[in-house]
C-alpha positions as CSV (number, residue, x, y, z in Angstrom):
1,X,-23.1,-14.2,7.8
2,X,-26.9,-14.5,8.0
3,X,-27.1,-18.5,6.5
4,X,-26.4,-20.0,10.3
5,X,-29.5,-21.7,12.9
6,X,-31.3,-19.3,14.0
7,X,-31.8,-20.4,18.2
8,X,-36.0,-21.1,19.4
9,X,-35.7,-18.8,22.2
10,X,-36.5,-15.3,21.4
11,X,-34.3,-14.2,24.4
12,X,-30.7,-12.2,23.3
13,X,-28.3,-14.1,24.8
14,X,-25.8,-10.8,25.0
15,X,-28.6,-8.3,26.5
16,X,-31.3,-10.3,27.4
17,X,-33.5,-8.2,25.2
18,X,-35.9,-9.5,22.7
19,X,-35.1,-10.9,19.7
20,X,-37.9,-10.2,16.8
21,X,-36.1,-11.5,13.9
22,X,-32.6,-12.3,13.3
23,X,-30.8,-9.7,14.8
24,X,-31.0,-8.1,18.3
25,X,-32.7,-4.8,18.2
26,X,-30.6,-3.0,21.2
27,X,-27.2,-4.6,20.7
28,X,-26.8,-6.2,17.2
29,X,-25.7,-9.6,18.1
30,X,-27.3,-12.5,16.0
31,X,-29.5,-15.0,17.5
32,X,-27.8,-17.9,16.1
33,X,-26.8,-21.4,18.0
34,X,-24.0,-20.5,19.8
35,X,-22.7,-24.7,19.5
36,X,-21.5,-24.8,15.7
37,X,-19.3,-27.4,14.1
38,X,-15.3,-26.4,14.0
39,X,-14.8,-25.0,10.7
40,X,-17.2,-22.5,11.4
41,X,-14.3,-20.7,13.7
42,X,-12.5,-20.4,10.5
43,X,-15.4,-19.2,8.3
44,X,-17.0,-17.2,10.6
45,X,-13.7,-15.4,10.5
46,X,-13.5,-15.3,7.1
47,X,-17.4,-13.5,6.9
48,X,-16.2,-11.2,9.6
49,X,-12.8,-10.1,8.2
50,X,-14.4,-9.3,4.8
51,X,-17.8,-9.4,4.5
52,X,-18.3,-12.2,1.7
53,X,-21.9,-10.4,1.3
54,X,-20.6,-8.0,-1.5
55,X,-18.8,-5.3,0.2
56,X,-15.2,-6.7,-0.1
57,X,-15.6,-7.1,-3.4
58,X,-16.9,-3.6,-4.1
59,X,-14.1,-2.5,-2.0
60,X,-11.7,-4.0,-3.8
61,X,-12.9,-3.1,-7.5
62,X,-12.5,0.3,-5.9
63,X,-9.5,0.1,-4.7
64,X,-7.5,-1.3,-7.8
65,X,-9.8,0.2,-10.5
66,X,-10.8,3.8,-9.5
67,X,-7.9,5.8,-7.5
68,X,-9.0,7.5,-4.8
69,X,-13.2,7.2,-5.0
70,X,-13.0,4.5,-2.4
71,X,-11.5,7.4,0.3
72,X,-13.6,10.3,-0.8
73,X,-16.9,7.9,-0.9
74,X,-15.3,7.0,2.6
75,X,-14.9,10.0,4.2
76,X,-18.4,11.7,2.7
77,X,-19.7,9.0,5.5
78,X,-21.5,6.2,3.1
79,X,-19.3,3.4,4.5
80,X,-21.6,0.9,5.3
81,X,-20.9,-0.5,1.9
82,X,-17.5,-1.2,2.1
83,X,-15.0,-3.0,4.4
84,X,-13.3,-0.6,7.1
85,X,-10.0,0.6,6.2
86,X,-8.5,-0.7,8.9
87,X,-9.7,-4.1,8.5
88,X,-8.9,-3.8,4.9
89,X,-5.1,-2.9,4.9
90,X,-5.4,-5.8,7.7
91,X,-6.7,-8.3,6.1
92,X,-4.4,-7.4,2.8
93,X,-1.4,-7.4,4.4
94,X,-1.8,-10.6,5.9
95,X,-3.1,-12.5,2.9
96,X,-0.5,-10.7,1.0
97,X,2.6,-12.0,3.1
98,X,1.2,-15.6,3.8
99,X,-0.1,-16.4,0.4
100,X,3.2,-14.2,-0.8
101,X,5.7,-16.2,1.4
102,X,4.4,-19.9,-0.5
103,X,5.8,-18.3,-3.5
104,X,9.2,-18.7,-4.7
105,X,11.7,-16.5,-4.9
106,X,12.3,-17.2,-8.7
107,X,8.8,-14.8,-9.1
108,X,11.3,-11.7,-8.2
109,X,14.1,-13.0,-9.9
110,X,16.1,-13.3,-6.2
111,X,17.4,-16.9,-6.8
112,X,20.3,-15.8,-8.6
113,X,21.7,-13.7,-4.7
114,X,23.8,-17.0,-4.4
115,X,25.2,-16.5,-7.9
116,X,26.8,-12.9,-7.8
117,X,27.8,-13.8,-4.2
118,X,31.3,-15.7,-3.2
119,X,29.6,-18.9,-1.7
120,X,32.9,-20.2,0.1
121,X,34.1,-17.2,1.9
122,X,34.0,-13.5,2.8
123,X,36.3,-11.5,0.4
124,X,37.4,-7.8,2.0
125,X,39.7,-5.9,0.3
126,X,43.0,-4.8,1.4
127,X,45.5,-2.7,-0.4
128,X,45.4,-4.0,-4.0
129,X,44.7,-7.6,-2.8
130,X,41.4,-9.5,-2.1
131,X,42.0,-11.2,1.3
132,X,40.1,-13.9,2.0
133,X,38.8,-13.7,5.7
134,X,37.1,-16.6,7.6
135,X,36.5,-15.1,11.2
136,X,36.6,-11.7,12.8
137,X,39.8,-12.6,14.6
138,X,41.6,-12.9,11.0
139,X,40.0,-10.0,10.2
140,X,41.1,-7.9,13.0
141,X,44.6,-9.1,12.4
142,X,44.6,-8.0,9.0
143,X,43.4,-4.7,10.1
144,X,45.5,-4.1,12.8
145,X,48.7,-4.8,10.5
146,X,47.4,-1.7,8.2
147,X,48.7,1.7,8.7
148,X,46.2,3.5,10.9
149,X,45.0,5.9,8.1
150,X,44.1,2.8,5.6
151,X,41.9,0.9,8.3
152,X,38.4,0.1,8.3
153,X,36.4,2.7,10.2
154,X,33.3,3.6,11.4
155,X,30.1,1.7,9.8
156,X,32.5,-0.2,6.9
157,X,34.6,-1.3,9.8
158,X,31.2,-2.4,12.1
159,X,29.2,-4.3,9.1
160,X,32.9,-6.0,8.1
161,X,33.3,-8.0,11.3
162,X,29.4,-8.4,11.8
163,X,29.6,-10.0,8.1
164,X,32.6,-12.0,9.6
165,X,31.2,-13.0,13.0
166,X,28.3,-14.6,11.1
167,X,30.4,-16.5,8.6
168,X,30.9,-19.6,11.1
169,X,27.2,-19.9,11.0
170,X,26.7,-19.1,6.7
171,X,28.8,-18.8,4.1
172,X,28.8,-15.5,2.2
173,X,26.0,-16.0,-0.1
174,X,23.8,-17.6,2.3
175,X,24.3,-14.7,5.1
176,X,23.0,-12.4,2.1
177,X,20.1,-14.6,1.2
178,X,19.0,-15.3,4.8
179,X,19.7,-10.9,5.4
180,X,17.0,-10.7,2.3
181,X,14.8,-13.1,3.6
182,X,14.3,-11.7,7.0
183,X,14.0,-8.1,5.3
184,X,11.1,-9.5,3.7
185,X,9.5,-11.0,6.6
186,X,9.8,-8.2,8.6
187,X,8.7,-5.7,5.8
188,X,4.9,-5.3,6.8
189,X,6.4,-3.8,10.0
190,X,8.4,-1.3,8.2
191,X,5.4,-0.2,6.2
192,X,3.0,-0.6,9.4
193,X,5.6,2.0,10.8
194,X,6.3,4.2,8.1
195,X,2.4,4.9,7.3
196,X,2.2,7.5,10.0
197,X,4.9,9.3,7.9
198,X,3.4,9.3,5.0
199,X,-0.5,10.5,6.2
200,X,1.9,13.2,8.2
201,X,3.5,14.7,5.5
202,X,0.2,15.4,3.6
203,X,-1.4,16.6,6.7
204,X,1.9,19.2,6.5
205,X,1.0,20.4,2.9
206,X,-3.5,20.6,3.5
207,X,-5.9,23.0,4.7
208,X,-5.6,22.0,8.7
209,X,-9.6,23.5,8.3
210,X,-10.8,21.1,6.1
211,X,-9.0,18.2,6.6
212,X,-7.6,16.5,9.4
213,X,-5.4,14.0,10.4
214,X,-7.5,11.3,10.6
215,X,-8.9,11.9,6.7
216,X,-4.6,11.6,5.6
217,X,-4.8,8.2,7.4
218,X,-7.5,6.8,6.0
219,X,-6.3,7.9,2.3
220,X,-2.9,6.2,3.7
221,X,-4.2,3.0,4.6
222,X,-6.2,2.8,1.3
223,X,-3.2,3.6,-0.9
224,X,-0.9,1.1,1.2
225,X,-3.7,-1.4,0.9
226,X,-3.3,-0.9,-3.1
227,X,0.3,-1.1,-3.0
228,X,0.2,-4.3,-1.2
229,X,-2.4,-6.1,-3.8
230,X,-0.4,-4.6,-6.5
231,X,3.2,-5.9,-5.4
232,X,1.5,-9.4,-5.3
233,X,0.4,-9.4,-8.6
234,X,4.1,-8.9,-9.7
235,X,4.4,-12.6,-8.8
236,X,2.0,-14.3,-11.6
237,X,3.1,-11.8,-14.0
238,X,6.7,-12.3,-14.0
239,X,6.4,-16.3,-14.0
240,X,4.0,-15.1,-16.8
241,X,7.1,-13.3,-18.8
242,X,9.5,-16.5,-17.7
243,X,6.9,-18.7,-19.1
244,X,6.4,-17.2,-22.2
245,X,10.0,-16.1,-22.8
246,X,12.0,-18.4,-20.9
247,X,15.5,-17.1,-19.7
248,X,16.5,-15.0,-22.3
249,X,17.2,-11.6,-23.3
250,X,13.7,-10.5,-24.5
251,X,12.4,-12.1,-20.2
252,X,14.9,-9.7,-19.4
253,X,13.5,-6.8,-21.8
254,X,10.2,-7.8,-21.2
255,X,10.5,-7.5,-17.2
256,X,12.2,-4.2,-17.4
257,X,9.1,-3.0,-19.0
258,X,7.0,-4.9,-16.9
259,X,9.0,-3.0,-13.8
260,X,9.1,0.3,-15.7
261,X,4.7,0.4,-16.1
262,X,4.6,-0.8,-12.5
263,X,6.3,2.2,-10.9
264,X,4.6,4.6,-13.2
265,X,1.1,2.5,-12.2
266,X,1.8,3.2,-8.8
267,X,3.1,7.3,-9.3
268,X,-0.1,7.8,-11.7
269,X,-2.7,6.0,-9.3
270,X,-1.4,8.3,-6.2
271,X,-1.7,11.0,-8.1
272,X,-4.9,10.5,-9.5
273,X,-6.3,9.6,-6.0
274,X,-4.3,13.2,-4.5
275,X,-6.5,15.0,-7.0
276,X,-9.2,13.4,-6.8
277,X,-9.5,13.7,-2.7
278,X,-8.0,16.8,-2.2
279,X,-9.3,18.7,-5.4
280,X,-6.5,21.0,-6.0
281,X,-6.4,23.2,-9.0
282,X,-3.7,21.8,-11.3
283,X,-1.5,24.2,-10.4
284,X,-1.3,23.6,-7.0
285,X,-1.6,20.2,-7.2
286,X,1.7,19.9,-9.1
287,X,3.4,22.0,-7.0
288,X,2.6,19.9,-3.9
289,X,2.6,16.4,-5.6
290,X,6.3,17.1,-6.6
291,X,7.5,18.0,-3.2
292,X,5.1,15.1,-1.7
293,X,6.4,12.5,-3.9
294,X,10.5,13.7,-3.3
295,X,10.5,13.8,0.1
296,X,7.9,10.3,0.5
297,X,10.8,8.7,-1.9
298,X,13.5,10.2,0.4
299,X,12.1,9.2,3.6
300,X,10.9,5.9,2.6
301,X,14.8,5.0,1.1
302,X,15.9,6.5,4.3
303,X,13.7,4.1,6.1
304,X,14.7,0.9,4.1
305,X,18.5,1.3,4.8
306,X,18.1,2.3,8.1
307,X,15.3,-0.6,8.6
308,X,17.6,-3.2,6.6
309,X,20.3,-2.0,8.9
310,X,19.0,-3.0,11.8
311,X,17.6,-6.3,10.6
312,X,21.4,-6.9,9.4
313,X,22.8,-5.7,13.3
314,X,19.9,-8.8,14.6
315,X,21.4,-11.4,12.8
């Protein structure tokens, strides 16, 4: 912002008052032409989202490089000099998922779905036999000529005949790779969801004194907004391993390391950014870091089946 025409008239155009430099006095509005050329819609956007002045940059080196500063700096109330949470996980998440969703699926090794997958039908076992079943009506035949106490019940019966029901439209290895890929799409909602969760479970285990609600969700939205620039850096560094390996058993090697350092990044930044927010003695803090981190992992597994579930019942 700042490098636009400034208008002749001295008059705000938002509160009528007057104008003595470059920015309205009462209201804050900018006394720029109003009639600009198209592709200032787009970076005018661009300046607003993130602030190409310095502070999304700062905010980001933040961010990545120094876990949990960027919150406590936050919260202390300098925050001028940095891009609103908010805005930040918004602005992430989208960039994140567009630029993210032009990359191919070979980045997360996902290509090969079709591979371990029967692509010509859907197999269901029955008795010692592998049945092949090509419509829910076969299916149900086959079911009903079991004895009652070797059917297909409850949610193995239910995600059967949905498979089954969609096989007209895909064939088996296509249903799964068209389940993943609306999992994916859809995956900014889960976390958009499950982030209440999270900044509610550590307001459980502070001092409801000294810290409230609203200081869990703005140490949330900074550690989702990490989580989301880290999980798209995964994408140039495994083509980086494919390049420099090729298919082989060292890519393989080399990515389970590369997988392995990633989830301990991710464990050792939140809890470098819990200490350093929350300032715990160590005792304490690896008390409540344990029972934080086992019941986030078992809520947020919880949440992916039940989530994936329900994308799978859409289809």
């Amino acid at each position: 912002m700042g490098h636009h025409q400034l208008r002749e008239e001295k008059q705000c155009q938002n509160c009528g008052f007057t104008v003595e430099e470059r920015y309205c006095s009462r209201c804050g509005q900018e006394n720029i032409e109003t009639r600009q050329p198209f592709y200032y819609l787009f970076t005018h956007f661009i300046e607003d989202l993130v602030h190409w002045d310095g502070s999304f940059w700062k905010t980001i080196k933040y961010l990545m490089f120094s876990p949990g500063t960027l919150t406590k700096t936050y919260l202390e109330g300098k925050r001028s000099q940095f891009v609103a949470p908010v805005k930040l996980y918004i602005f992430i998440s989208f960039f994140v998922f567009l630029v993210g969703g032009m990359i191919t699926e070979d980045a997360l090794g996902f290509n090969d779905i079709d591979e371990v997958a029967d692509t010509s039908v859907l197999s269901i076992k029955i008795d010692a036999d592998t049945t092949s079943i090509l419509s829910v009506e076969e299916y149900d035949a086959l079911q009903a000529s079991l004895p009652a106490n070797e059917r297909d019940r409850g949610l193995t019966r239910m995600l059967k005949r949905k498979v089954a029901d969609s096989h007209g439209e895909y064939k088996t290895g296509e249903y799964w790779h068209h389940l993943w890929d609306k999992v994916l799409d859809n995956f900014p909602k889960f976390l958009f969801i499950y982030m209440p969760v999270f900044a509610f479970l550590l307001w459980l285990f502070q001092d409801k004194k000294r810290f409230y609600y609203f200081d869990h969700g703005i140490f949330t939205l900074h550690y989702f907004s990490f989580l989301l620039l880290a999980f798209f850096l995964t994408f140039p560094c495994v083509e980086a391993l494919d390049v420099f390996f090729g298919k082989s058993e060292l890519f393989d090697l080399a990515t389970t390391i590369y997988q392995v350092a990633f989830i301990l990044w991710m464990l050792l930044y939140y809890i470098i950014a819990y200490k350093r927010n929350y300032e715990l003695n160590a005792k304490k803090s690896i008390m409540k870091l344990s029972t934080l981190i086992f019941l986030n992992l078992t809520f947020f597994f919880v949440g992916i089946f039940i989530y994936a579930l329900f994308v799978f019942l859409r289809l």
